[in-house]
C-alpha positions in Angstrom: 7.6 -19.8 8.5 4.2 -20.9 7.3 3.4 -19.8 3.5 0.7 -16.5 3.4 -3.0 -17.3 3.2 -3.9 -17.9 -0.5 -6.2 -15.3 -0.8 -4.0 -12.7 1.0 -1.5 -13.6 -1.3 -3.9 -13.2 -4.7 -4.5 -9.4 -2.9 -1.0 -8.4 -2.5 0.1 -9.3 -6.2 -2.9 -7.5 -7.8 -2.1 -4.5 -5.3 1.8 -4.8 -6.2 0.6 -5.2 -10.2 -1.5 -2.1 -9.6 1.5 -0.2 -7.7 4.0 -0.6 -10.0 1.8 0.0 -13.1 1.6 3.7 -12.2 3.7 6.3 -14.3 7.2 6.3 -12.5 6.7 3.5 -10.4 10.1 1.4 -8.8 10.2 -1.9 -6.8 12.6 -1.8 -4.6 13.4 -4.2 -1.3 14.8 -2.6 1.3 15.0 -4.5 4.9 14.1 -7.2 2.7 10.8 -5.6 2.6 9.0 -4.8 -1.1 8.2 -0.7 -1.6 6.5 0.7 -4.3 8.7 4.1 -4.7 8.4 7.3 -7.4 11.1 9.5 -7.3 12.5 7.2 -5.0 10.4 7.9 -2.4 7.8 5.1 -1.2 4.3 5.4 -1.8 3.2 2.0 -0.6 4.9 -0.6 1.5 3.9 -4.0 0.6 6.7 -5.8 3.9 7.8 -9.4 3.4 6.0 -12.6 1.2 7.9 -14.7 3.1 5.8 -15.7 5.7 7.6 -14.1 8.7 5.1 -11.3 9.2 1.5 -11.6 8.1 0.9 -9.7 5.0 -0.2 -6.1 4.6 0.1 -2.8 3.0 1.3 0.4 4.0 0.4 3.4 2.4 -0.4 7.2 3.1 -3.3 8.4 3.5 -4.5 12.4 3.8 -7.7 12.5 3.0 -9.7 12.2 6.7 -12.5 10.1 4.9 -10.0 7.1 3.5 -8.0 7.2 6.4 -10.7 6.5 8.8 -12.1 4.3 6.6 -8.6 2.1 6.3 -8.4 2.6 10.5 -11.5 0.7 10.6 -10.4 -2.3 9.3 -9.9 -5.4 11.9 -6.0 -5.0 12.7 -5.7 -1.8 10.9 -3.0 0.6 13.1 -1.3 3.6 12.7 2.1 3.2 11.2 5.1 2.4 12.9 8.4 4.7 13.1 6.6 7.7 14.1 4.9 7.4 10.0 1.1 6.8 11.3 1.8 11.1 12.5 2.2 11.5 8.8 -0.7 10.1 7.8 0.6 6.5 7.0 -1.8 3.3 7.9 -0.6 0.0 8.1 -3.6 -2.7 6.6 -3.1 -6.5 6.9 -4.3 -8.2 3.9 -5.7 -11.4 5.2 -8.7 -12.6 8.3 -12.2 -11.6 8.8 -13.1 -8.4 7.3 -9.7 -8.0 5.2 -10.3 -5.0 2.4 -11.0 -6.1 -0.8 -8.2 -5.7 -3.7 -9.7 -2.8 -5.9 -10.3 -0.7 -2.0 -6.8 -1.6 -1.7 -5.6 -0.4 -5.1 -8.0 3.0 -4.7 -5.7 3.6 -1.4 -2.2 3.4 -3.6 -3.8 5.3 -5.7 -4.4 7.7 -2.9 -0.4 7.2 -1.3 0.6 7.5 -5.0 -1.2 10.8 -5.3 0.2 12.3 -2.5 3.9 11.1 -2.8 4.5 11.8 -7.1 5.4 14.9 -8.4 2.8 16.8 -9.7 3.8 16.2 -13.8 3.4 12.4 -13.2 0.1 12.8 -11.5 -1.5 14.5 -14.1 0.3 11.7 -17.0 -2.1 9.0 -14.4 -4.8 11.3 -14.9 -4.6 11.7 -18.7 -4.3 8.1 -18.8 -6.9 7.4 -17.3 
């Protein structure tokens, strides 16, 4: 298993330092796979650093705008287990054409949005 790509790397942390920055926000590795959760439910999933899968973020995405947007990225798909129905989008972090970081943490923002309870949306909002 060959280490991630530097710079995919530097993405993932900043989007896993973003993640679990929001109010609520849980780390949590199930399948051996890192998830950002709030009220244990996952709002982005962030898979495996350990080089057996190349790196990339889940997360979900309702607006039509953003989720076209993140389906036009180079590898971008639909996500697996019947979730890309929902709305989720699988992004890989690293090659060609890669999203930057901050699009990246605008999209957990998104998932994070959609999946927290409405009181800790609006403590992100007056924080903000």
């Amino acid at each position: 298993m060959a280490a991630p790509p530097k710079a995919a790397m530097a993405k993932w942390e900043k989007v896993r330092s973003f993640a679990l920055g929001l109010p609520g926000a849980t780390e949590e590795f199930p399948w051996g796979e890192t998830v950002a959760k709030v009220n244990k439910k996952v709002f982005v999933f962030m898979g495996m650093t350990d080089g057996s899968h190349p790196l990339g973020v889940g997360v979900k995405l309702k607006d039509e705008v953003l989720h076209a947007h993140a389906l036009s990225c180079p590898g971008a798909q639909p996500s697996g287990y019947g979730l890309g129905k929902a709305g989720w989008v699988q992004i890989p972090l690293g090659g060609k054409g890669a999203p930057a970081a901050d699009v990246l943490c605008d999209w957990v923002g998104e998932s994070y949005r959609t999946i927290a309870p409405k009181k800790l949306v609006a403590q992100l909002d007056a924080d903000r």
